[in-house]
VMD Tcl script that draws the C-alpha trace (Angstrom):
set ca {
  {112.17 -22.65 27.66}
  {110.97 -19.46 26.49}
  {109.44 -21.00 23.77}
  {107.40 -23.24 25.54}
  {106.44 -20.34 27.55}
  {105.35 -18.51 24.67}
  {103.44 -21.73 23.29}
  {101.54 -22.27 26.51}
  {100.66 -18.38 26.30}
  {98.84 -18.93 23.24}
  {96.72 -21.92 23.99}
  {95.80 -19.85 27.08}
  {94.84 -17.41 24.87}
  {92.92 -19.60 22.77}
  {91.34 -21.46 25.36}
  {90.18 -18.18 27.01}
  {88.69 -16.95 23.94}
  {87.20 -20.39 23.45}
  {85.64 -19.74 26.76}
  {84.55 -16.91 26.04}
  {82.67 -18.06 22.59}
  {81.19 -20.16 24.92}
  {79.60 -17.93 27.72}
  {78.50 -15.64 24.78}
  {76.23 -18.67 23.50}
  {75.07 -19.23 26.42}
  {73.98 -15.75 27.31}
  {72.62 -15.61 24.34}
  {70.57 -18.43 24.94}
  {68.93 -17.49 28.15}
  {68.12 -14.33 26.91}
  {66.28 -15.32 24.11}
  {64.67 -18.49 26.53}
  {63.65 -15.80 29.26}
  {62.23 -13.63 25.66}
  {60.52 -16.58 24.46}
  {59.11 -17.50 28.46}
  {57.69 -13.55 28.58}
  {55.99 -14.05 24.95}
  {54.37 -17.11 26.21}
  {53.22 -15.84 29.75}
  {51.77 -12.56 27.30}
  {49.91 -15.00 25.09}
  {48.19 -17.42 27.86}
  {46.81 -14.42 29.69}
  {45.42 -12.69 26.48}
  {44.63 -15.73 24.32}
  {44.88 -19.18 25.34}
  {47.82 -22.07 26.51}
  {50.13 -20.98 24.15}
  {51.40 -25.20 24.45}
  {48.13 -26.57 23.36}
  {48.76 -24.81 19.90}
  {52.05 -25.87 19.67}
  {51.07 -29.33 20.12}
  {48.60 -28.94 17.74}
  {51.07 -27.73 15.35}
  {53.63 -30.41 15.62}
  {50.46 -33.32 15.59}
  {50.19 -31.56 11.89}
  {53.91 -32.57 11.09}
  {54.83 -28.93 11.29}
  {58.00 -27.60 12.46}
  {58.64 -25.26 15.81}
  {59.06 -22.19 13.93}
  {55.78 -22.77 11.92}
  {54.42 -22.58 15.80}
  {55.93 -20.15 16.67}
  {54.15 -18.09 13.60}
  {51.06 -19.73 14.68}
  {51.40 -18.26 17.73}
  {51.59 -14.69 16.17}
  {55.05 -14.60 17.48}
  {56.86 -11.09 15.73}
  {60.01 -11.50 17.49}
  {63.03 -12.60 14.81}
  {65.50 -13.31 17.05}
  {63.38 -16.04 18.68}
  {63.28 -17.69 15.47}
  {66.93 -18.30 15.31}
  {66.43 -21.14 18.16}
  {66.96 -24.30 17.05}
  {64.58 -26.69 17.11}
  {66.19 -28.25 20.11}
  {66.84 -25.11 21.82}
  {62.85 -24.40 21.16}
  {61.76 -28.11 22.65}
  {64.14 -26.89 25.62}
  {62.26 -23.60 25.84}
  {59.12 -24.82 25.69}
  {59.36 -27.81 28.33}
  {61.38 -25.19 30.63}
  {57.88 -22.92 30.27}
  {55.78 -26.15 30.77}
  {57.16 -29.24 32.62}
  {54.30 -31.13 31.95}
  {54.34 -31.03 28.59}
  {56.98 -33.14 26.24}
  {57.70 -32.89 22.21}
  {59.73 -35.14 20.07}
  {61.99 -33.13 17.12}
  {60.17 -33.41 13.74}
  {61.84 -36.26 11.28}
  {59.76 -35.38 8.29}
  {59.73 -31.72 6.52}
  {57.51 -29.67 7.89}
  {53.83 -29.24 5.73}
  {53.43 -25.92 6.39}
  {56.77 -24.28 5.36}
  {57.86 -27.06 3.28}
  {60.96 -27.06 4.97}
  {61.97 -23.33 3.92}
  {61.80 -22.02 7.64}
  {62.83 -25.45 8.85}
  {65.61 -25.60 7.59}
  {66.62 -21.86 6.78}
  {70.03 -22.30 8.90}
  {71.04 -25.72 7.46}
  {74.01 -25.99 5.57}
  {72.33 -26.43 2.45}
  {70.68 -22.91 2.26}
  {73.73 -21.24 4.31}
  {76.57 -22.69 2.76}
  {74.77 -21.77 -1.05}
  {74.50 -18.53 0.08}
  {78.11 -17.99 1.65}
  {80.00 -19.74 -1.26}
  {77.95 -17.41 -3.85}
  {79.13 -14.37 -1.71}
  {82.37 -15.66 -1.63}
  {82.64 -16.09 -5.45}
  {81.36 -12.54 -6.63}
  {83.43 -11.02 -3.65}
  {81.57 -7.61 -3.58}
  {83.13 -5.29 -1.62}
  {80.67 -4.50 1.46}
  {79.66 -5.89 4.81}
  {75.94 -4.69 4.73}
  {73.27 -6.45 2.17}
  {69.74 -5.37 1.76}
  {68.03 -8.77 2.48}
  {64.75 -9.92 -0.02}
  {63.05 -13.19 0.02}
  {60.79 -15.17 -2.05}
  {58.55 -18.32 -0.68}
  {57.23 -20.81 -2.73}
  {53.37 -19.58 -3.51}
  {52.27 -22.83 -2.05}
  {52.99 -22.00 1.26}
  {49.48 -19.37 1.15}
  {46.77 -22.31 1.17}
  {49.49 -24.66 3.54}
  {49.31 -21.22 6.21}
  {45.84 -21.42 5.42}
  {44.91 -25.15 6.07}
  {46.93 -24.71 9.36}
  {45.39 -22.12 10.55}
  {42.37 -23.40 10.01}
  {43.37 -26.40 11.74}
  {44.47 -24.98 14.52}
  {41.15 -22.90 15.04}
  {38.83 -26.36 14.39}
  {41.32 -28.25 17.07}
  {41.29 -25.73 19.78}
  {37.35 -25.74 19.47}
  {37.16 -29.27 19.81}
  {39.10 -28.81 22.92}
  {36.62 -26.46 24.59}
  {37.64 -23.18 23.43}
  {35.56 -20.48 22.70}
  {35.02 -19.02 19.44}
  {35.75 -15.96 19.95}
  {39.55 -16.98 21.29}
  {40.27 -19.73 18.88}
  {39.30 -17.22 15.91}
  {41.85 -14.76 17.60}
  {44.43 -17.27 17.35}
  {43.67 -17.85 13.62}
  {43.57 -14.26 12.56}
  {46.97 -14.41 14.21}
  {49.57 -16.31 12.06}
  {53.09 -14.43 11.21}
  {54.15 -14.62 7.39}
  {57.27 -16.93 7.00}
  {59.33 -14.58 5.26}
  {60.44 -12.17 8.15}
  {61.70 -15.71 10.38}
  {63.43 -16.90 7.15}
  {65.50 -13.17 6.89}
  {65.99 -13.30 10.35}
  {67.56 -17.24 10.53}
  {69.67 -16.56 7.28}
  {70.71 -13.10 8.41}
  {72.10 -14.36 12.15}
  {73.91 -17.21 10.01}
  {75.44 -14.77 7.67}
  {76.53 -12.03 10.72}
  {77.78 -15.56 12.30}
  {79.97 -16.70 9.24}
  {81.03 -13.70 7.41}
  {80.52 -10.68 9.84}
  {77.62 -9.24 7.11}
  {75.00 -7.09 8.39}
  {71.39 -6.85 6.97}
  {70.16 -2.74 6.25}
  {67.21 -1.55 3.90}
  {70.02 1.53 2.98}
  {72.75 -0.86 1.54}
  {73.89 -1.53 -2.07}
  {74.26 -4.72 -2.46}
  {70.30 -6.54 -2.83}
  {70.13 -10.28 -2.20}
  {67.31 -12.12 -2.82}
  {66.90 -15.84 -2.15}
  {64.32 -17.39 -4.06}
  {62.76 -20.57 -2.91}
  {60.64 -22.75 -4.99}
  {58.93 -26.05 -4.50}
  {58.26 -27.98 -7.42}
  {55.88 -30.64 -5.93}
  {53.88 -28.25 -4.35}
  {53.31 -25.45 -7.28}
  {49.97 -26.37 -7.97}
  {48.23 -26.15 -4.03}
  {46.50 -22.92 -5.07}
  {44.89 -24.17 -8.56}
  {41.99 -25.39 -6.13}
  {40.96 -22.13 -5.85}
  {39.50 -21.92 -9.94}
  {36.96 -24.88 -9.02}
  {35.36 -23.24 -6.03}
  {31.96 -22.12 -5.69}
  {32.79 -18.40 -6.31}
  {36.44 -18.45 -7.66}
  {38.42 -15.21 -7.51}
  {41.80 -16.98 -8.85}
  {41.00 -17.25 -12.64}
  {43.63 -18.51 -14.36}
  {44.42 -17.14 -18.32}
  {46.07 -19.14 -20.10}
  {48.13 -17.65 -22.71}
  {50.97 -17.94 -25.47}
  {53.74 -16.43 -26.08}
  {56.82 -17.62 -28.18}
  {55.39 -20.81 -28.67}
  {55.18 -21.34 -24.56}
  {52.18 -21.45 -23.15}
  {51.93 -20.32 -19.37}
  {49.39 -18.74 -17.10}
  {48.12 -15.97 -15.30}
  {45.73 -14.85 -13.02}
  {47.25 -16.44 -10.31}
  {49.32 -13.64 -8.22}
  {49.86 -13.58 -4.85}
  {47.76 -11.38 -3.81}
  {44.87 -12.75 -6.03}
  {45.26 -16.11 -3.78}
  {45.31 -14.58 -0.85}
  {41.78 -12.86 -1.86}
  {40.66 -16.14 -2.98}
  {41.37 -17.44 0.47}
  {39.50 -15.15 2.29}
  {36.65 -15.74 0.23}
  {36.41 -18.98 0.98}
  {34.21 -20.20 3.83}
  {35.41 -22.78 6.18}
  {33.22 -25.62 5.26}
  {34.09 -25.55 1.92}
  {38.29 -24.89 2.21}
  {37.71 -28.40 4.23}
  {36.47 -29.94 1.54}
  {38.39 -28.74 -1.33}
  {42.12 -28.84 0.37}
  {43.40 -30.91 2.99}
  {43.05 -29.32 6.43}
  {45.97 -30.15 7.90}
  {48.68 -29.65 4.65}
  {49.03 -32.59 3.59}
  {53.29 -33.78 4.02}
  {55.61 -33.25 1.41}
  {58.15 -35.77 0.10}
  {60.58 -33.44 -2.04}
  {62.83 -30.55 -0.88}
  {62.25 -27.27 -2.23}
  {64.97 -25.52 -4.59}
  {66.42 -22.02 -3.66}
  {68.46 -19.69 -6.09}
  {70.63 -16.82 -5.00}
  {70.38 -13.60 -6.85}
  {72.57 -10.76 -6.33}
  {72.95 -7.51 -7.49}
  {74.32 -3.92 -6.09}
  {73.28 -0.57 -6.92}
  {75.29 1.31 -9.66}
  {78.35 2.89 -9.09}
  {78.39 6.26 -11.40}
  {81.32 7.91 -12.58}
  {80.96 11.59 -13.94}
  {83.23 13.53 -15.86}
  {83.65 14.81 -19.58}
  {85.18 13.66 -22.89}
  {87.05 14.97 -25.36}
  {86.93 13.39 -29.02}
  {89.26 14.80 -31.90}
  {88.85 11.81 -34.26}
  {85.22 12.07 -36.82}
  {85.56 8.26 -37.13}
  {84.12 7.61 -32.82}
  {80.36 7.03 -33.04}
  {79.28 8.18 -29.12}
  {78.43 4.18 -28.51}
  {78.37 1.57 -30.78}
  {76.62 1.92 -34.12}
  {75.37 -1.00 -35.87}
  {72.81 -2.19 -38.17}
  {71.78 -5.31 -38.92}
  {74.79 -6.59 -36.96}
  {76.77 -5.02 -38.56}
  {79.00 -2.02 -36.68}
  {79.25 1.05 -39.02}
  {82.38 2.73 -36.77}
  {84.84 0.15 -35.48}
  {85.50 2.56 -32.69}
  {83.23 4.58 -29.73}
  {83.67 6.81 -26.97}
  {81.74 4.87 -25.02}
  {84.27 1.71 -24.78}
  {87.17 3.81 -24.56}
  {86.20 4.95 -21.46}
  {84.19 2.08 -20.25}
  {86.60 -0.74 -20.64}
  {89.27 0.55 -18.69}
  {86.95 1.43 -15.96}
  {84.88 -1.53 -16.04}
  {87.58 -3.61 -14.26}
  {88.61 -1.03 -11.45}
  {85.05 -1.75 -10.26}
  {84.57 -5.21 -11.56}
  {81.15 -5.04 -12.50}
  {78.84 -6.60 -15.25}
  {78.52 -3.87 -17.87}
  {78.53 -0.36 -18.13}
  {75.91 2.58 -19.24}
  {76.94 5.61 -20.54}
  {74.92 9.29 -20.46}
  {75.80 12.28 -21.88}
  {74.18 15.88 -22.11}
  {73.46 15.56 -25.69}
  {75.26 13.63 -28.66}
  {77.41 14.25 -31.70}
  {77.62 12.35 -34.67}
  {80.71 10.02 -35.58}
  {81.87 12.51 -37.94}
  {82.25 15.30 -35.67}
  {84.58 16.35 -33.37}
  {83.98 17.64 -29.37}
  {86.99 20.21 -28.72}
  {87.11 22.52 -25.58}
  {86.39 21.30 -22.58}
  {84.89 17.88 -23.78}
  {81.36 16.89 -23.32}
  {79.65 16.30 -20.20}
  {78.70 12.67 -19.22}
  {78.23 9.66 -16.64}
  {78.90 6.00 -16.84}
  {76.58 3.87 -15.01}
  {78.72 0.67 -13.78}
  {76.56 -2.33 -13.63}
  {76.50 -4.18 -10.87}
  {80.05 -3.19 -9.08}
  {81.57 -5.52 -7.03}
  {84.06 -2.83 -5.85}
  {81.42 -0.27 -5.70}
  {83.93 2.46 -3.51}
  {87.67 3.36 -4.98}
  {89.54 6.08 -3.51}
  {89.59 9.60 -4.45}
  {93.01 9.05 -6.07}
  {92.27 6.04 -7.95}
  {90.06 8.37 -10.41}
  {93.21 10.07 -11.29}
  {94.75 6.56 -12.42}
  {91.73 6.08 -14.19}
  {91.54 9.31 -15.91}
  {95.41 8.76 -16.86}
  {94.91 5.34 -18.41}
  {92.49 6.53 -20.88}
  {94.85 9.15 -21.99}
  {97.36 7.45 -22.72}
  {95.45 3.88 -23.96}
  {95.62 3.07 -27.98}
  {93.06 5.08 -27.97}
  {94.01 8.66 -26.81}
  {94.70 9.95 -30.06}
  {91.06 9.98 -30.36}
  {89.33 10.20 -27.06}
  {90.41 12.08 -23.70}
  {88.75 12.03 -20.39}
  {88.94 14.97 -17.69}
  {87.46 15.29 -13.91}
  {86.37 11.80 -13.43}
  {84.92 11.79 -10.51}
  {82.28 9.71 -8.49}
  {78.81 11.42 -8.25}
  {75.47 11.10 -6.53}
  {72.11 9.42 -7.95}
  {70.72 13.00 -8.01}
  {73.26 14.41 -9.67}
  {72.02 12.84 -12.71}
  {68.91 15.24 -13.73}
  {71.45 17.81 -14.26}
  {73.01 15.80 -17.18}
  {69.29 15.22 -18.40}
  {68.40 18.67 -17.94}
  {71.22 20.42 -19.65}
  {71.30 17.81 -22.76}
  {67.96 20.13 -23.27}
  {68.57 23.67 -21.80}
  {72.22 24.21 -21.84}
  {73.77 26.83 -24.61}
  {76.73 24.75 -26.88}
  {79.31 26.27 -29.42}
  {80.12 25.20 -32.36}
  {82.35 25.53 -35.50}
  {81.59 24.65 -38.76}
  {83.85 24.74 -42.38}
  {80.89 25.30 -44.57}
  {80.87 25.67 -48.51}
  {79.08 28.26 -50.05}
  {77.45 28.26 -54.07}
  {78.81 32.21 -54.78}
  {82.20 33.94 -53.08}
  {82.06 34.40 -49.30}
  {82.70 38.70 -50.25}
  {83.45 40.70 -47.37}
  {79.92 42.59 -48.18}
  {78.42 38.70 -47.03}
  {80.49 38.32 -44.73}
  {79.40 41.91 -42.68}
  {75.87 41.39 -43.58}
  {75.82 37.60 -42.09}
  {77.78 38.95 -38.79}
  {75.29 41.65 -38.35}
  {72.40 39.02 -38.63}
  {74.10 36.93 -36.19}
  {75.04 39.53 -33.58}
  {71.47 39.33 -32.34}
  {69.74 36.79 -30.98}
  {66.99 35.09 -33.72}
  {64.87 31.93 -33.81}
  {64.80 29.48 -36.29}
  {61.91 26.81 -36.68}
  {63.37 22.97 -37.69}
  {61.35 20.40 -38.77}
  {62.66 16.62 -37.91}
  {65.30 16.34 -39.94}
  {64.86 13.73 -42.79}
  {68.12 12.01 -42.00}
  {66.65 11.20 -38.60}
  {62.77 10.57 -39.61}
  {62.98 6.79 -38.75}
  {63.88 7.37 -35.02}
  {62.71 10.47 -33.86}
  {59.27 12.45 -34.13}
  {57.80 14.39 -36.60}
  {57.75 17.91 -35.10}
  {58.36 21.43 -35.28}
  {60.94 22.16 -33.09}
  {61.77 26.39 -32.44}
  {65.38 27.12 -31.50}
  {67.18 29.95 -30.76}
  {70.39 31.18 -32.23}
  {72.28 33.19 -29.72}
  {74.61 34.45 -31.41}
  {76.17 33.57 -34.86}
  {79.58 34.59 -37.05}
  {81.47 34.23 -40.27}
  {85.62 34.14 -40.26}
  {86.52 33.77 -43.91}
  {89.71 31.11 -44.64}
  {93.12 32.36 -45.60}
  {94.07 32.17 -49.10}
  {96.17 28.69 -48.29}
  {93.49 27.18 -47.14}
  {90.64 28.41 -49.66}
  {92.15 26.74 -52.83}
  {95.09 26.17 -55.07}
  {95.97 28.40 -58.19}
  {94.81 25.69 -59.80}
  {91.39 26.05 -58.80}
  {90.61 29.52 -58.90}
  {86.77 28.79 -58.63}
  {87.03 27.73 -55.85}
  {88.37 30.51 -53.97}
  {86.28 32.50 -51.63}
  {83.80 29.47 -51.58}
  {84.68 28.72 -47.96}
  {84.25 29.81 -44.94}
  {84.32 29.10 -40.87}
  {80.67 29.55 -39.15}
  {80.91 29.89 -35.24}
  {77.19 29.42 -33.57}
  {76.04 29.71 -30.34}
  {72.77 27.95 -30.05}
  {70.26 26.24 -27.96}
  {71.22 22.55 -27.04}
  {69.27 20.33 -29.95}
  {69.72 22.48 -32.26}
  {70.46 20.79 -35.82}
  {73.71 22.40 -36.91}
  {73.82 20.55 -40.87}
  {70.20 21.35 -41.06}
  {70.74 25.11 -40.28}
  {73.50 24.95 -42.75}
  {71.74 23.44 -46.08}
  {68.28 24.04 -44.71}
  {67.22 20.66 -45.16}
  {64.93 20.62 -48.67}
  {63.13 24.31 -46.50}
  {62.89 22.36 -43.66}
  {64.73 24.59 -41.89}
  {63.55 28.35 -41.81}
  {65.63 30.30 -41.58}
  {69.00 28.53 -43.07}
  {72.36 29.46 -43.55}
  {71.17 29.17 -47.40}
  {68.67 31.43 -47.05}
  {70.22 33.93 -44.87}
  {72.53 34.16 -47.78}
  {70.78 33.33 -50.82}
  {72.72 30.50 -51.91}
  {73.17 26.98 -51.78}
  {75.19 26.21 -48.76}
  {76.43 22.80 -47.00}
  {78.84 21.58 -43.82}
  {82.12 19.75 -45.00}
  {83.26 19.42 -41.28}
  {81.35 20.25 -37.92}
  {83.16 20.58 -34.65}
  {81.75 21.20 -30.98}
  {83.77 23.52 -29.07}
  {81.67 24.14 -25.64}
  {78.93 22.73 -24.14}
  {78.40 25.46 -21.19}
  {77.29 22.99 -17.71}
  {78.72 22.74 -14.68}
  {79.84 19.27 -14.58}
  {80.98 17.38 -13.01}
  {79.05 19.22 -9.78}
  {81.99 19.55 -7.85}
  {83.77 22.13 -10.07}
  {82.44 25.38 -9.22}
  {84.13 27.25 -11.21}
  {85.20 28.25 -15.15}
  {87.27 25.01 -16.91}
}
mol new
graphics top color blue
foreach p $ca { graphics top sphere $p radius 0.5 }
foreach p [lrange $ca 0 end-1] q [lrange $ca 1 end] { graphics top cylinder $p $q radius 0.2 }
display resetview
């Protein structure tokens, strides 16, 4: 018993939210009827019978929506009428009149408006939202119209201005209605958008991430316009041109047809296109393109193997380091947000062979295309813990990941050029590092002093030939310990080594100072010292930002 009391609870329920579905419609519907009534009362004082264009419209094979554009109509929700809920309108406003629904696709839109909340278009773009599964409930909402649809809008308008002359209206009124016509691209984001809010609860904004664009196309109607390059005084002049063996052409923009249009006087756009559009017999073709703004991910990284290039180095297809920093951290991310491909940005680089120590090197990845563009807080600490302790941590550490802002960016770009960085280099010297040296070199370097690089000549081939000035903050010389200076064995050796801390101005070349680069650099290590001198191993122990921007204070 008190099952089947619980049972008939729940169809009650059901039936009363059925009901309820129900009287929502219809509200709905006499809303947007009594809307669609006050537009049309609006238009026949100002203008004309608002009816007499429709039924000039739909004599043309032209769908209700294409009238309603005719009619000037800026209202988007009235587009989402069916075209039997419009025929209703429309009689409801005008007894007298009567309209049949349109078999054929309409020649104006070429069925794009038509049939904008059909299954076909909907249920493409639902099942492609479906499959990518991003993460959001608000889309920024583009669309694309086959270019035909310019000289169709045209022809009908013109139509529509020729008929309601015929039928006794003055000039001045009928070209009011012409000028009048509503682009078909606002109705088409405004019948796609209601379906989508209807079926998956997604809401169109110009501030979301995630950017759809529907892209419909007409293959049997692509060359409408080309007209427009035989007319008296053509504006559309079409190039052609090759490139890759393909030859295509331009010339023929949008906005270049819609400038050839107005040129064109009415006698002769009735002779060179057909005034009504002519019908179509083909259905256009959409495509679905979707993409969401980048996720970025800030923090900095550590690297203590001098085998890591920064990203993947390769020439001639062939990869010079098996290894990079950037992989090691962008894998492992790359699936938390399930996006396409990654970016990564640093403040400045180091080469394979050199470590970064301290506090690691500031940097952001760009993730492509996220499908889970928000994680929590506390999933950046999972993150942060998977890369150090992956295959890879003996080599490459992460610390502070953290999401960050679009703006946040220029202070990565800026400091990569301004910022101070530390260094420490085991450098070899051609006489003994005496203590004498060694005093005179730390008195040089206690003081600030500028050096002047040329491009290096290791880096010629990708960067450009300048003098660049940098400044040497501060600079000092630790010599080795016995151990570490040379064996018994190799007496000559001794003394030859030594450790060379800098502080210097970010982009400064550290080998270069060192061996002076064939006097490229002035002054050098080499020269402050007389000698020959080169690096054996370079390390980078600080590079002094703020980063990520949410730590304040010292790391």
């Amino acid at each position: 018993m008190t099952e089947h009391i619980d049972k008939r609870i729940k169809l009650d329920d059901s039936m009363a939210q059925d009901n309820s579905i129900v009287c929502d419609d219809q509200d709905r519907l006499v809303g947007l009827t009594d809307k669609l009534h006050n537009f049309l009362k609006g238009y026949q004082s100002l203008k004309c019978d608002p009816c007499k264009v429709v039924s000039i419209v739909r004599n043309a094979s032209c769908c209700f929506r294409c009238a309603l554009r005719m009619l000037g109509c800026r209202e988007s929700d009235l587009y989402v009428l069916t075209e039997k809920e419009l025929i209703e309108a429309f009689v409801s406003f005008d007894p007298s009149v009567s309209y049949e629904p349109l078999e054929e696709t309409c020649a104006a839109c070429v069925g794009v408006l038509q049939q904008a909340d059909t299954t076909r278009v909907i249920d493409a773009v639902v099942d492609r939202l479906t499959t990518e599964d991003y993460q959001t409930k608000s889309y920024t909402f583009y669309v694309t119209l086959p270019v035909s649809l310019l000289p169709r809008n045209h022809a009908l308008a013109l139509h529509v201005y020729n008929q309601l002359k015929e039928q006794g209206l003055d000039v001045e009124a009928a070209t009011a209605v012409r000028n009048d016509q509503v682009d078909a691209k606002e109705p088409v984001r405004a019948v796609v958008g209601q379906q989508l809010m209807n079926k998956m609860g997604m809401q169109q904004s110009t501030e979301a991430g995630l950017k759809m664009t529907v892209v419909f196309s007409h293959p049997e109607t692509v060359g409408d316009h080309v007209f427009l390059t035989t007319v008296s005084n053509p504006v559309v002049k079409l190039l052609k041109q090759r490139k890759k063996g393909q030859v295509f052409f331009t010339g023929d923009s949008r906005n270049t047809i819609i400038e050839g249009l107005k040129s064109l006087d009415d006698k002769e756009a009735m002779s060179a296109m057909p005034v009504p559009p002519k019908p179509v017999e083909t259905a256009f073709e959409l495509k679905i393109e979707l993409l969401h703004e980048s996720t970025l991910v800030g923090g900095r990284y550590i690297k203590l193997s001098r085998e890591y290039s920064q990203t993947p180095w390769s020439i001639r297809g062939q990869r010079l380091t098996e290894f990079s920093v950037s992989e090691s951290i962008g894998e492992p991310l790359k699936k938390y947000f399930k996006c396409d491909d990654y970016k990564f940005v640093t403040a400045g680089r180091e080469d394979a062979n050199v470590r970064m120590l301290g506090h690691g090197r500031p940097f952001y990845m760009q993730m492509v295309n996220p499908r889970i563009p928000e994680v929590p807080e506390d999933l950046y600490l999972k993150m942060e813990e998977e890369i150090n302790h992956s295959s890879n941590s003996e080599s490459v550490l992460v610390r502070h990941l953290a999401r960050i802002q679009p703006g946040d960016v220029n202070i990565i770009k800026e400091g990569e050029q301004t910022k101070r960085k530390t260094y420490s280099a085991l450098v070899w010297l051609a006489k003994p590092f005496t203590d004498d040296l060694i005093e005179k070199l730390n008195a040089i370097g206690s003081t600030q002093f500028e050096i002047s690089q040329r491009t290096p000549i290791r880096v010629l081939q990708r960067r450009a030939h300048m003098v660049r000035p940098k400044q040497i903050y501060h600079l000092s010389v630790q010599k080795l310990p016995a151990r570490i200076q040379g064996s018994d064995e190799h007496q000559e050796a001794k003394g030859h080594f030594a450790r060379l801390i800098m502080d210097t101005e970010a982009g400064t070349y550290i080998k270069e100072f060192v061996h002076g680069d064939l006097g490229r650099t002035n002054p050098s290590f080499a020269s402050l010292t007389g000698a020959a001198a080169d690096i054996l191993d370079l390390d980078v122990l600080e590079v002094d930002l703020v980063w990520p921007p949410h730590i304040k204070t010292s790391m």
